[in-house]
Legacy VTK file of the C-alpha trace (Angstrom):
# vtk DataFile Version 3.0
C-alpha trace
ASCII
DATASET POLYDATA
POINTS 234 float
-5.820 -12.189 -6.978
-7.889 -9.009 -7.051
-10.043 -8.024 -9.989
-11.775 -3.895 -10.007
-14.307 -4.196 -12.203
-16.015 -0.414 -12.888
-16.169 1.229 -10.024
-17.477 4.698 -9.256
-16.789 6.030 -5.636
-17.944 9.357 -4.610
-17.331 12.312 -1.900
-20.487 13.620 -1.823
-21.083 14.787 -5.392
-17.887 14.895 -5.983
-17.412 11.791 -8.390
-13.652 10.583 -7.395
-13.537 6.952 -9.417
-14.988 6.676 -12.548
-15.801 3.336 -14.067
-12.733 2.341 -12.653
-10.727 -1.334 -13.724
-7.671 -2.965 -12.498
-6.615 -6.034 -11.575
-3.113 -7.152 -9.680
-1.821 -10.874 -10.083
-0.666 -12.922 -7.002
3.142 -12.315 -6.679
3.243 -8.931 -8.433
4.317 -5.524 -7.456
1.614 -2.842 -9.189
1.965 0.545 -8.800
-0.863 3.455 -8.961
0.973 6.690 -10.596
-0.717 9.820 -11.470
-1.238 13.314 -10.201
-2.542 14.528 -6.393
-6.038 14.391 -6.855
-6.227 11.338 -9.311
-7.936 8.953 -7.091
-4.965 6.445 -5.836
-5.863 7.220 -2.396
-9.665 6.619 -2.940
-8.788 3.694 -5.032
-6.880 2.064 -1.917
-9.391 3.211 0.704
-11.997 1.666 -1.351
-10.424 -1.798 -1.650
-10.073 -1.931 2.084
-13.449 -1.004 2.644
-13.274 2.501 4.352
-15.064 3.855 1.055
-17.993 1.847 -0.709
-18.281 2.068 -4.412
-21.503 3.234 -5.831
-21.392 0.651 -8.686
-19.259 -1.984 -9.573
-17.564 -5.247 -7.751
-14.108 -5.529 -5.533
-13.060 -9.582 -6.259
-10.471 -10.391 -3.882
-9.039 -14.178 -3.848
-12.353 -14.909 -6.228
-14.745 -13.782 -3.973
-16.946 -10.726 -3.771
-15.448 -7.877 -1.219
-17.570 -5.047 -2.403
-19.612 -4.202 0.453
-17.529 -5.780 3.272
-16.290 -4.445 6.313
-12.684 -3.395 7.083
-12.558 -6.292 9.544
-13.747 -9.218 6.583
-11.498 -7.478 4.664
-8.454 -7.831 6.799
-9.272 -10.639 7.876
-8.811 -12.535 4.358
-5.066 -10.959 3.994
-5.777 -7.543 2.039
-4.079 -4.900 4.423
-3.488 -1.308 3.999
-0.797 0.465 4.948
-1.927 4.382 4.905
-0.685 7.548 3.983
0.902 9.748 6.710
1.865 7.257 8.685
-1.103 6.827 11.458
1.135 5.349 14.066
-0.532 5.360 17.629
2.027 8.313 18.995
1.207 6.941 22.816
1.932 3.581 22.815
5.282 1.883 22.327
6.489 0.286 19.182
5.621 -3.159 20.436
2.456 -1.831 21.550
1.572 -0.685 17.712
3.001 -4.125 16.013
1.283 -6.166 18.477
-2.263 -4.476 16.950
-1.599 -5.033 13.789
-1.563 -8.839 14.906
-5.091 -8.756 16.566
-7.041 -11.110 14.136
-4.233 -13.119 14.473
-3.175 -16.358 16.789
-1.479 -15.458 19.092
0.663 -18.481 19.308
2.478 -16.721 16.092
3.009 -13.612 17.436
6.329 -14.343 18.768
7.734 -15.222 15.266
5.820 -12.029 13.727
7.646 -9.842 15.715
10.904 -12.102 15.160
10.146 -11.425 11.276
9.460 -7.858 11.527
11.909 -6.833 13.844
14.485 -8.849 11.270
13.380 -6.853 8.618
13.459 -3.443 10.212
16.157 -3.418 13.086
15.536 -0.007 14.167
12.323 -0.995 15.794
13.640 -3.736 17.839
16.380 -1.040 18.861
13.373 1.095 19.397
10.826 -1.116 20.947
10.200 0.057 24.098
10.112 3.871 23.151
6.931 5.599 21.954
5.721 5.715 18.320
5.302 9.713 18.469
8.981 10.368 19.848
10.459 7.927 16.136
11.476 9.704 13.254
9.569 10.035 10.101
11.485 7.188 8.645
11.093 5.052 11.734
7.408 5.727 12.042
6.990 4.355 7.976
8.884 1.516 9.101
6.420 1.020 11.736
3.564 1.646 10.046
4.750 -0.900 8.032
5.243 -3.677 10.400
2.152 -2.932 12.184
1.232 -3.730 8.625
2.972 -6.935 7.976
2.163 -8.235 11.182
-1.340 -8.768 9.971
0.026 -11.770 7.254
-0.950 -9.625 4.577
-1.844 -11.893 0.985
-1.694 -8.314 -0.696
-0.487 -5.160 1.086
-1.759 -1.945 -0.055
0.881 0.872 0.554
0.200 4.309 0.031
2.437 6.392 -0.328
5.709 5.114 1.999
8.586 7.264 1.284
6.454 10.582 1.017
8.703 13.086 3.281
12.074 11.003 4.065
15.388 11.662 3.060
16.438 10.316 0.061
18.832 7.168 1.533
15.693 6.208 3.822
13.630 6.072 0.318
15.914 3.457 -1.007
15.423 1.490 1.913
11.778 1.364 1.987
11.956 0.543 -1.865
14.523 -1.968 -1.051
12.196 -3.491 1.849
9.643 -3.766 -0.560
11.092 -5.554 -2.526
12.066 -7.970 -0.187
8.349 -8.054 1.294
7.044 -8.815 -2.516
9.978 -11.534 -2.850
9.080 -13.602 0.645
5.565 -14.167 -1.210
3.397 -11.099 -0.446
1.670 -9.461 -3.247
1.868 -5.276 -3.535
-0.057 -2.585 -4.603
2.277 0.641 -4.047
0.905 4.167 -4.583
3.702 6.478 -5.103
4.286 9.637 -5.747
8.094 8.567 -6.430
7.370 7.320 -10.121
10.898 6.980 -10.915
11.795 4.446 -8.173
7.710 3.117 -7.959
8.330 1.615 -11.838
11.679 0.863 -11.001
10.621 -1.820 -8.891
7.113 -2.664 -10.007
6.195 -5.598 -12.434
3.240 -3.399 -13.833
1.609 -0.009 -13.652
-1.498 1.650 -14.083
-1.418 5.802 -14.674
-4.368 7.326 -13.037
-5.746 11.381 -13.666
-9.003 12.590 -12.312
-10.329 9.139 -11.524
-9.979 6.892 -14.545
-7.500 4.474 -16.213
-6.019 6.623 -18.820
-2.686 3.953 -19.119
-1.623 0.728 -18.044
0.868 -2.064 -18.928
4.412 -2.962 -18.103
6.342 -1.354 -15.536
9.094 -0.707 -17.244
8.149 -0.035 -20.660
5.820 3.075 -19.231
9.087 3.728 -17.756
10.749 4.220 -21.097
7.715 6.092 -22.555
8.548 9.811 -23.824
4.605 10.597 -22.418
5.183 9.348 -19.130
8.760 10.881 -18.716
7.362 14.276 -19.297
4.465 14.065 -17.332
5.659 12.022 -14.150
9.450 11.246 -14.029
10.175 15.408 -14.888
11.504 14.606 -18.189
14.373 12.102 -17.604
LINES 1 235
234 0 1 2 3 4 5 6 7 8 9 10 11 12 13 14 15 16 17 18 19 20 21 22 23 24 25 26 27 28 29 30 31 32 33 34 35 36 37 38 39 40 41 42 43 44 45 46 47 48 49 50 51 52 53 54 55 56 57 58 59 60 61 62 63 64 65 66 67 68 69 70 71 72 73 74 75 76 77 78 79 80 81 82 83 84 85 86 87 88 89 90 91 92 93 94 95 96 97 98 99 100 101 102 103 104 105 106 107 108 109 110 111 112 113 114 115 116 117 118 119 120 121 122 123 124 125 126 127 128 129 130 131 132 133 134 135 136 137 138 139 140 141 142 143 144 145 146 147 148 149 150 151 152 153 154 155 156 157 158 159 160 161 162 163 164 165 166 167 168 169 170 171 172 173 174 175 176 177 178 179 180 181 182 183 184 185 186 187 188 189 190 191 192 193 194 195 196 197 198 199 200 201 202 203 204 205 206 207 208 209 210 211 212 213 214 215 216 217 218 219 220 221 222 223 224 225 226 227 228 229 230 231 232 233
C-alpha cells in the first residue's frame, strides 16, 4: 500500500531522514518507535506532503506521491492525524468534523458523522460546544474524527495519547484498533511503545533519522534491546 524508498528530508541543513525505507501493507497497523528527535514526525509530515524529500520516491496505492500536494494526497485516502491535536478551538465540534469531510460528497456526510459520532460518543454529547472549551482527551478524539471523516485508506496518527490520563490511553488504543479492524490501514507514531507494539502487526525503530530495526511487532516487543531502550526495562 505505501512503499518509502530512500528518502532524505531536510530542515535547512539540518539532515532529519536519511536514506530512509519503509513500507506498510494494506490492513496493517505499523508503528514508528524511537527517541524525540528521531524523525517520526518528519517521516509522517513527509508522506502527507507538508515536507518534500530531497531524494527518493513516496509510492502510495502504486503510484508516485513524492512531490504532490497535501490536497492530491488526501484526496487518494492517506490522511494525517497530527501531533498536538490542531483542533479549530472556535468552531464547534460539528463544525471541525464537517472539514475533515470537504473533498468529500456530501450526500455521505450524514452517515460520516453517524459513524464517527458511533465511535466516539462524547462528541455527539459534545457537538454543539466549541473545540477549545473539550478536554485533552476529547480534543484527540476529535482530531481524530475530523480525521476519519476524510475516508482515510491509511491514517497516519502521530502521536494520540501524548498527555491523557492513562484510562483515556486505553481507549484511543482500543479505538484504534477498531478503526484498523473496519478496514483502514495505520501508521501510529507513539511515544507509548509498550501499548504502540501491543497493538501493532509490525514496527520499525527509528534514532536520528534512519532505520536502525524493523520486523514483527511483537517479537521487538520481547527483545532484551528494545526493552531497555524504549519499554524502561520491562
Amino acid at each position: 500500500m505505501l512503499s518509502v524508498q530512500g528518502i532524505n528530508v531536510f530542515y535547512g541543513a539540518i539532515h532529519a531522514l536519511k536514506d530512509l525505507s519503509i513500507t506498510v501493507n494494506e490492513g496493517e497497523i505499523v508503528t514508528l518507535i524511537g527517541a524525540n528527535g528521531a524523525g517520526k514526525s518528519t517521516l509522517l509530515k513527509t508522506l502527507s506532503g507538508l515536507l518534500k524529500p530531497k531524494t527518493g520516491t513516496v509510492e502510495f496505492l502504486g503510484k508516485s506521491i513524492t512531490n504532490q500536494s497535501v490536497q492530491a494526497i488526501v484526496k487518494q485516502g492517506l490522511i494525517h492525524c497530527p501531533e498536538g491535536r490542531r483542533v479549530f478551538a472556535n468552531m464547534s465540534v460539528e463544525e471541525n468534523l464537517e472539514l475533515g469531510a470537504y473533498l468529500q460528497n456530501s450526500s455521505s456526510l450524514a452517515a460520516d458523522f453517524d459513524k464517527v459520532y458511533k465511535t466516539f460518543p462524547r462528541l455527539l454529547e459534545r457537538k454543539k460546544q466549541l473545540a477549545g472549551t473539550l478536554s485533552g482527551g476529547e480534543q484527540q478524539m476529535l482530531a481524530m474524527g475530523r480525521a476519519l471523516m476524510g475516508h482515510p485508506k491509511l491514517l497516519l496518527l502521530d502521536e494520540p495519547s501524548m498527555g491523557l490520563a492513562p484510562l483515556l490511553v486505553q481507549d484511543i488504543f482500543r479505538i484504534i484498533q477498531e478503526v484498523n479492524a473496519t478496514g483502514t490501514t495505520v501508521l501510529l507514531v507513539e511515544q507509548n511503545a509498550h501499548q504502540a507494539l501491543k497493538i501493532a502487526h509490525r514496527a520499525y525503530v527509528l534514532e536520528t533519522g534512519r532505520v536502525v530495526l524493523e520486523g514483527d511487532a511483537k517479537a521487538l516487543a520481547d527483545s532484551e534491546d528494545i526493552k531497555s531502550a524504549y519499554l524502561g526495562g520491562h
